[in-house]
N, C-alpha and C positions, 0 to 999 in steps of 0.2 A: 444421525450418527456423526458423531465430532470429526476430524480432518484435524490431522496433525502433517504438517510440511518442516521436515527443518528436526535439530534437535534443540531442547527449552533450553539447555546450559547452554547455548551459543547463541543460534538464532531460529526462529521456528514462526510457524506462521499455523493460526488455529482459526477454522471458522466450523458453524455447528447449523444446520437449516432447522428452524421452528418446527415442530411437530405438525403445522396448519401452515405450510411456507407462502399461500398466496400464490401459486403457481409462478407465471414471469417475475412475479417482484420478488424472491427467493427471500423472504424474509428470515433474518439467523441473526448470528452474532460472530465476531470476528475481529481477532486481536495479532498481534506479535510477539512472540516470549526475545525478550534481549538479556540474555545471560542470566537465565531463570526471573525477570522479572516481566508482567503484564503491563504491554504497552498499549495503550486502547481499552475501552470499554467495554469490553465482552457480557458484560449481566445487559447490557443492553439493545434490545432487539431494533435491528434496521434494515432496511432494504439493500441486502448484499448486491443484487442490480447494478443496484447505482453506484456500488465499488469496483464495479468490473473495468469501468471506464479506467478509472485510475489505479488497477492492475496493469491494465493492459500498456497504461503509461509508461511503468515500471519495468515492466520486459520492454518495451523499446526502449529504454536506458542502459539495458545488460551491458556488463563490459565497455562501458562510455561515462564513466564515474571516477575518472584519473586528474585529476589535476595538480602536477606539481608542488607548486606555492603556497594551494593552498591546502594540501595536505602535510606542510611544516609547519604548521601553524598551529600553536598550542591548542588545548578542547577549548576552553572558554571561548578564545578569539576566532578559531572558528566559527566555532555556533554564533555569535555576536556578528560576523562577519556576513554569515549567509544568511541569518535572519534577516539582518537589515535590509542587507540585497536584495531579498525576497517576499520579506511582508513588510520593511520601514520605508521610511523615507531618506534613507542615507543614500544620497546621488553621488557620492563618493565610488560605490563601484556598481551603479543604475546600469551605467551604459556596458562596461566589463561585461557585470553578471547577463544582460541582455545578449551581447555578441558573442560569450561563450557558452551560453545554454545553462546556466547554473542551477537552471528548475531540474537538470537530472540529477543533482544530490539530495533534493529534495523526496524523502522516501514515506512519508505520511500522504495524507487522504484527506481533501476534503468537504470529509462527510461528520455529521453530530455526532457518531464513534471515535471519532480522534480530534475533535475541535479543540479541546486546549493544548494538545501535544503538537510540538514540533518536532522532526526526526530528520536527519541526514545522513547521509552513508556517503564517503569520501575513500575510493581504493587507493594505498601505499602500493611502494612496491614490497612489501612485508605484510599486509591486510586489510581490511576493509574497516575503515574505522566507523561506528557507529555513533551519534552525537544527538541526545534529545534531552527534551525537557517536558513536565507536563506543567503550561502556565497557569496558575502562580506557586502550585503548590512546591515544586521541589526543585534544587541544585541541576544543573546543566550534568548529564552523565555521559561517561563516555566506554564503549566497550567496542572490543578489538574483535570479528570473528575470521577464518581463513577467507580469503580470496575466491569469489564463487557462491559464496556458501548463501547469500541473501539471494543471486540470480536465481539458482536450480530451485529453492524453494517458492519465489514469489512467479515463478514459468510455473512450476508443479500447480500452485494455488488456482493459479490463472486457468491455466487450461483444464482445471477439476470441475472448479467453477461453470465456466467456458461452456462445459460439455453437459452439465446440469440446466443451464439456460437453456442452451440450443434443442436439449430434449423436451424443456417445457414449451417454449416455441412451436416446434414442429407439432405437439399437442395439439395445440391450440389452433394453430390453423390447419387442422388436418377434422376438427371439430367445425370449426366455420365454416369448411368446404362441405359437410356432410350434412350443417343445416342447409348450408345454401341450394343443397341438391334437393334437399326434402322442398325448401321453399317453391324451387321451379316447378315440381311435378305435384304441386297442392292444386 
């Protein structure tokens, strides 16, 4: 059953589990709607698992997504800005982005669901600006949602997720313990 976090015309976060999800590896599909359009791969199935980590990233980021300077900064020169910072070789601001933690605007994943997209989210004090691209195909976009509005949703994500895993976990080792009983008393 699909999971919808969020609304599409703003910001929204959608993941769906396989009808065969492979138990711990919750195999699904799983994107972001940024002002009605699909950011991420969703026709394509991957181990939501291995997204959890970099949810869980994300909520410790909550509310720690302010910076000033470089929220006056035109879309273009942002995005030009933090990219560099964060996946070029522009030592221009290596050491900056380093000492002030710039991998929390950084709101992408990566995993082969979002490998050519870069994503950033930068809070104003007026909203949270959104800033991505998917390389090479299209123009740097940029869309504005309230303040908040990316936290509750990618917390909500998280902890839906979260509590899907942990139920197939305790499965499974609740299954091991019941061979391992049978194995003693054979």
């Amino acid at each position: 059953m699909m999971q919808i976090f969020g609304n599409k015309s703003q910001f929204a976060i959608s993941f769906d589990l396989d009808p065969n999800y492979a138990g711990v590896w919750l195999y699904g599909r799983f994107c972001y709607w940024i002002g009605n359009r699909q950011v991420g791969n969703f026709q394509l199935s991957t181990s939501l698992r291995d997204l959890l980590w970099g949810l869980r990233s994300h909520v410790i980021d909550n509310g720690n997504r302010e910076y000033q300077s470089l929220g006056e900064l035109p879309r273009d020169e942002l995005f030009r800005t933090l990219d560099y910072a964060l996946y070029g070789d522009d030592f221009k601001y290596e050491s900056i982005a380093t000492q002030e933690c710039w991998s929390r605007f950084n709101i992408g994943f990566q995993i082969d669901i979002f490998d050519s997209w870069k994503i950033f989210l930068l809070d104003t004090s007026s909203c949270s600006r959104i800033i991505y691209k998917n390389h090479p195909h299209t123009d740097i976009v940029e869309f504005c949602i309230p303040r908040g509005m990316f936290d509750r949703a990618i917390t909500n994500a998280f902890n839906t997720l979260f509590d899907i895993y942990n139920e197939e976990v305790a499965g499974l080792l609740e299954k091991n313990v019941l061979n391992l009983k049978q194995e003693m008393w054979v």
